[in-house]
N, CA, C and O of each residue as an XYZ file, in Angstrom:
356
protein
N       0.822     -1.183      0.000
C       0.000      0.000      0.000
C       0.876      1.261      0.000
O       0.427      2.144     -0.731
N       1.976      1.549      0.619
C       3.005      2.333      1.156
C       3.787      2.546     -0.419
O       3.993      3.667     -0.882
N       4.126      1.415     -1.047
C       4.807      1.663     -2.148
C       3.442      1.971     -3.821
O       3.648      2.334     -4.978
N       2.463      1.673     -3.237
C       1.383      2.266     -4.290
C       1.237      4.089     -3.925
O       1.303      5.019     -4.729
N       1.055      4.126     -2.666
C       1.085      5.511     -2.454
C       2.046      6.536     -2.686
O       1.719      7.723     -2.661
N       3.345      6.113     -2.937
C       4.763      6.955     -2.904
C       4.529      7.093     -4.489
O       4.318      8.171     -5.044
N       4.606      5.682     -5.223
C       4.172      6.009     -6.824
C       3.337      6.236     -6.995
O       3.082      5.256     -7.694
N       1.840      7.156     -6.984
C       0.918      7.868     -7.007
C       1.513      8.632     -6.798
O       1.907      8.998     -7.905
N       2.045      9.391     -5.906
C       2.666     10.466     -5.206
C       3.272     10.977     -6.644
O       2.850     11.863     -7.388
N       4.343     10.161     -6.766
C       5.461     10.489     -8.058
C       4.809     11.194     -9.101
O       4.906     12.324     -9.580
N       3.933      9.928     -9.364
C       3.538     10.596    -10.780
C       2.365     11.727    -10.551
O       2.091     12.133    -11.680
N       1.619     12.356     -9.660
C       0.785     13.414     -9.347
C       2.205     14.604     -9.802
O       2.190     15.310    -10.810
N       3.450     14.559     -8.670
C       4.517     15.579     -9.095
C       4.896     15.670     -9.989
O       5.205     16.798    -10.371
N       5.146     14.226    -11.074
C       6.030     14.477    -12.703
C       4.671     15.034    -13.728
O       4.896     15.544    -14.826
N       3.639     14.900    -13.332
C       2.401     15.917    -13.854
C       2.677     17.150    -13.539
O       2.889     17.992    -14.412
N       2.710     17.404    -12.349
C       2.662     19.196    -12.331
C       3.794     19.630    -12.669
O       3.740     20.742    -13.195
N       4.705     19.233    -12.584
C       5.815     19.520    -13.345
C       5.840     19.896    -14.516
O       6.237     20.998    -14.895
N       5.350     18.874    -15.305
C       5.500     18.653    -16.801
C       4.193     20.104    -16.967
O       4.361     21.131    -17.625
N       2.978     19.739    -16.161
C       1.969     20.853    -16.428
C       2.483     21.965    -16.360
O       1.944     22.671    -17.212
N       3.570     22.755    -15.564
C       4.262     24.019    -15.294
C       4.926     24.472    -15.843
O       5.140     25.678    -15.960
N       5.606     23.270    -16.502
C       6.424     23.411    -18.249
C       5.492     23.690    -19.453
O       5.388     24.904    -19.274
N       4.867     23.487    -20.363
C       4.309     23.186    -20.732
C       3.063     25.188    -20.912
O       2.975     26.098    -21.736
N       2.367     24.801    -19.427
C       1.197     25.879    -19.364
C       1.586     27.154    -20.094
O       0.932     27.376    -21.113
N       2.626     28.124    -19.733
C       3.125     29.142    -20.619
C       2.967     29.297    -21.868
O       2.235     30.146    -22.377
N       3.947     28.121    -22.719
C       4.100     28.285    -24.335
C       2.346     28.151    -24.638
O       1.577     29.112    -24.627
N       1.994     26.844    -24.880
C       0.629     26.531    -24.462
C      -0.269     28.018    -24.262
O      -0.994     28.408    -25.177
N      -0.145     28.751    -23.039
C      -1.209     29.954    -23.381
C      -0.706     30.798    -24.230
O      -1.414     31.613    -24.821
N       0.777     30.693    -24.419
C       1.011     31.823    -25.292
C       0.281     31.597    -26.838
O       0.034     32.551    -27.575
N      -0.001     30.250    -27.175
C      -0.059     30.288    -28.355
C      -1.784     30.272    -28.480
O      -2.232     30.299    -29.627
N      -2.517     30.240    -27.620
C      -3.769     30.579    -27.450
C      -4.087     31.880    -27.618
O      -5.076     32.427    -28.106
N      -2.951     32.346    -27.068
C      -2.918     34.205    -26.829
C      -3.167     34.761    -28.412
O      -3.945     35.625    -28.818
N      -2.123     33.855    -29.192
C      -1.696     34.138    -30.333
C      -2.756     33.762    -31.321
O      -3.157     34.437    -32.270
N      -3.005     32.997    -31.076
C      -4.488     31.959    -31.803
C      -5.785     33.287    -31.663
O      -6.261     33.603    -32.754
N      -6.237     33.894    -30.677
C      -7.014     34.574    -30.379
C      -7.119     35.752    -30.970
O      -8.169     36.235    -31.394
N      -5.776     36.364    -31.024
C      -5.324     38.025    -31.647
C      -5.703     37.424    -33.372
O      -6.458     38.148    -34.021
N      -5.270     36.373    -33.923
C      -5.539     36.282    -35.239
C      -7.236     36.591    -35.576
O      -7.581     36.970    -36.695
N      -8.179     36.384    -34.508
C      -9.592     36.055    -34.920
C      -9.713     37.523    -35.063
O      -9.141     38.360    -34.363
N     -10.873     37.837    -36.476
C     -11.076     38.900    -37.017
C     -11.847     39.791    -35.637
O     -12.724     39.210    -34.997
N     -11.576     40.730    -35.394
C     -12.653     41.306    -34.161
C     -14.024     41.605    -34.626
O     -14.122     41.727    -35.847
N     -15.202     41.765    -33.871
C     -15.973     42.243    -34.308
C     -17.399     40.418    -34.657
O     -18.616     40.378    -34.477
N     -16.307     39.137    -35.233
C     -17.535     38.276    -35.459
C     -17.764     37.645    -34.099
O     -17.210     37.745    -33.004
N     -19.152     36.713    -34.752
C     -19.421     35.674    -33.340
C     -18.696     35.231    -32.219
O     -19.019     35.422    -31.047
N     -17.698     34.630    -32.628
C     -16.933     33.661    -32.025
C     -15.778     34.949    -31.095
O     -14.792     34.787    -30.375
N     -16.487     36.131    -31.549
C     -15.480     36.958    -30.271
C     -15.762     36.972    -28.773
O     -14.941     37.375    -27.949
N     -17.028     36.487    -28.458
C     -16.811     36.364    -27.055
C     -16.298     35.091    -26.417
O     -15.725     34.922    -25.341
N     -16.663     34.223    -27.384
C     -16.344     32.855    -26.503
C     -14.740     32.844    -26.374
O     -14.232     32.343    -25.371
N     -13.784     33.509    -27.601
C     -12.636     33.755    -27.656
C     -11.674     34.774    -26.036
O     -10.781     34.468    -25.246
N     -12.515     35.967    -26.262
C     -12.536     36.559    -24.996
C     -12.838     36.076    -24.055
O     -11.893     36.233    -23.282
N     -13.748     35.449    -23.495
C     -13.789     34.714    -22.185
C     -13.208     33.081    -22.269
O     -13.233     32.165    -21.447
N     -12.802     33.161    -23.341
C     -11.517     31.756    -22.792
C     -10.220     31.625    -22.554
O      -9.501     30.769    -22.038
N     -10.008     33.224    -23.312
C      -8.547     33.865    -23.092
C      -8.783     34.306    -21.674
O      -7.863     33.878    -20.977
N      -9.477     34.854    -21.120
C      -9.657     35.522    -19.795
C      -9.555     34.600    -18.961
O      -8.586     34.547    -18.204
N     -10.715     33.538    -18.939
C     -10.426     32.314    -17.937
C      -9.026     31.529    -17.861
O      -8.627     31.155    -16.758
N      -8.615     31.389    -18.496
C      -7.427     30.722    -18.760
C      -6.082     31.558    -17.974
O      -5.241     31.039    -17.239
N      -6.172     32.881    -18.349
C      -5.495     33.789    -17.591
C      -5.977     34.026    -15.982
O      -5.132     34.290    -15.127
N      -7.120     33.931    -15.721
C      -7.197     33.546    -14.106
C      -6.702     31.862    -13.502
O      -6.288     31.508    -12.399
N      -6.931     31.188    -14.603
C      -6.301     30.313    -13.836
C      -4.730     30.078    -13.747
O      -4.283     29.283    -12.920
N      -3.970     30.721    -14.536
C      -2.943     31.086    -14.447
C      -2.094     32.326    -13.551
O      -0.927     32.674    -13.374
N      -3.238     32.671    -13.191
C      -3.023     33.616    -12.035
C      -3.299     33.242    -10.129
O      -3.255     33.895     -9.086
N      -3.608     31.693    -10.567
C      -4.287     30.985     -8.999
C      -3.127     29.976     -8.576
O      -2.146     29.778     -9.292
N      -3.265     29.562     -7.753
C      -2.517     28.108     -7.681
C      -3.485     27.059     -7.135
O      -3.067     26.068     -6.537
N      -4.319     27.205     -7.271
C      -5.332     26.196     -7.542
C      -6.554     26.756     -8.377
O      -6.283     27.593     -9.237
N      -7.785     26.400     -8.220
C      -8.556     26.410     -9.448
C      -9.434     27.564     -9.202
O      -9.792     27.928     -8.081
N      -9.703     28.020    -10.119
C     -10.806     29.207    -10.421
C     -11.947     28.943     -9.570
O     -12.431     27.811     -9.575
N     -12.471     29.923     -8.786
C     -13.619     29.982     -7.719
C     -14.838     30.427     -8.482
O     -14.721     31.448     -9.160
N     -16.004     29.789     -8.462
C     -17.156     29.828     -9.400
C     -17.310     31.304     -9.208
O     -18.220     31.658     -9.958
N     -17.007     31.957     -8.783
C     -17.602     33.733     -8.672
C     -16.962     34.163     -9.514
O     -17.710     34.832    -10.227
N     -15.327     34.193    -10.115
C     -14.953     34.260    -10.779
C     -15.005     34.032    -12.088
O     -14.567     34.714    -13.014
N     -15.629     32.924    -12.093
C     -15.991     32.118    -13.520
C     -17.267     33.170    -13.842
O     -16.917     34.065    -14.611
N     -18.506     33.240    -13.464
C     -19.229     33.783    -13.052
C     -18.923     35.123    -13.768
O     -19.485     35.358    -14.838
N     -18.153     35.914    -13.285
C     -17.889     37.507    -13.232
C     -17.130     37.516    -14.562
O     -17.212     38.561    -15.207
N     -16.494     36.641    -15.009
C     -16.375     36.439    -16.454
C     -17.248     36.403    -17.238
O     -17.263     37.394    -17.969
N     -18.126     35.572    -17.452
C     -19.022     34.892    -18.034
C     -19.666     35.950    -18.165
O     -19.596     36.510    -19.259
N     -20.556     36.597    -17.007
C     -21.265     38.028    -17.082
C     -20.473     38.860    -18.126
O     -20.969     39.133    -19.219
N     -19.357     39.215    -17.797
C     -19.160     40.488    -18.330
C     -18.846     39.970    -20.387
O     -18.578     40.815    -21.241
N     -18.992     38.422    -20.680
C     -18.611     38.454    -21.814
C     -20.049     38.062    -22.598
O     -20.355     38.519    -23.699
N     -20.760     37.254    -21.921
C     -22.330     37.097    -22.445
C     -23.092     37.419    -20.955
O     -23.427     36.694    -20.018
N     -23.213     39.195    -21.276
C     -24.543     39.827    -20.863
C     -25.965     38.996    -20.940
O     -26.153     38.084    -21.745
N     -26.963     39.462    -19.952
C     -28.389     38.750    -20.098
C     -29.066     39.962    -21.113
O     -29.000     41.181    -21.264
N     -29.425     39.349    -21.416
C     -30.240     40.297    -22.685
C     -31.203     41.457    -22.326
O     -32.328     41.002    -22.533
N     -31.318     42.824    -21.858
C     -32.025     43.430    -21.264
C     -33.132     43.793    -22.725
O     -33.058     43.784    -23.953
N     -34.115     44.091    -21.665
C     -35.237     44.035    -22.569
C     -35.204     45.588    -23.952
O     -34.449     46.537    -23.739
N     -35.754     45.571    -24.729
C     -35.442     46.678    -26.172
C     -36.784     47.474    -25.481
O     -37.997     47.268    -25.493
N     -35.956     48.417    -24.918
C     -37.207     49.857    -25.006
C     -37.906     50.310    -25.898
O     -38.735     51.185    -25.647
N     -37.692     49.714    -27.399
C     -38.359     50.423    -28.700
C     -39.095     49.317    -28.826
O     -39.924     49.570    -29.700
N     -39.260     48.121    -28.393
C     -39.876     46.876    -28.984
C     -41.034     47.352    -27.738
O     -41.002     47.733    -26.568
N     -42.186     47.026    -28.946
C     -43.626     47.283    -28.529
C     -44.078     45.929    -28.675
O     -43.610     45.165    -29.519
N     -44.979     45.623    -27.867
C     -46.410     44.437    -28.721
C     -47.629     44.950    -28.830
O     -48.140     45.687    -27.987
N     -48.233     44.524    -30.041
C     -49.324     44.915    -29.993
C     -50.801     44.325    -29.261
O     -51.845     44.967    -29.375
């Protein structure tokens, strides 16, 4: 049990390791991936709030707190407030 737990152990550390290597280039090229998308179409918010999330979790040392996620999410898909000019008849 003692020697299942030490190798669990191991390989949890040669993960974060390798994950800590790795995470940087990895967002950079997301970063880079993102700046190419034309501004202005659809796919600009989901772009923006995945670049954003990604950058909070790179800013934590553990995982993004749903308020956060949340306060993203809000600020990139608004709830639709109602059209003051839209009448029914």
């Amino acid at each position: 049990m003692r020697i299942n737990l030490e190798a669990g152990s191991q390989r949890v550390e040669e993960q974060e390791a390798w994950a800590k290597e790795v995470f940087p280039s990895a967002f950079e090229r997301l970063k880079q991936a993102a700046a190419a998308i034309p501004p202005g179409t659809a796919a600009q918010p989901f772009v923006d709030a995945l670049t954003e999330l990604v950058q909070a979790q790179a800013d934590t040392t553990g995982f993004v707190v749903l308020r956060r996620w949340a306060e993203i999410l809000e600020r990139h898909f608004p709830p639709e407030l109602p059209d003051p000019d839209y009448t029914t008849e």
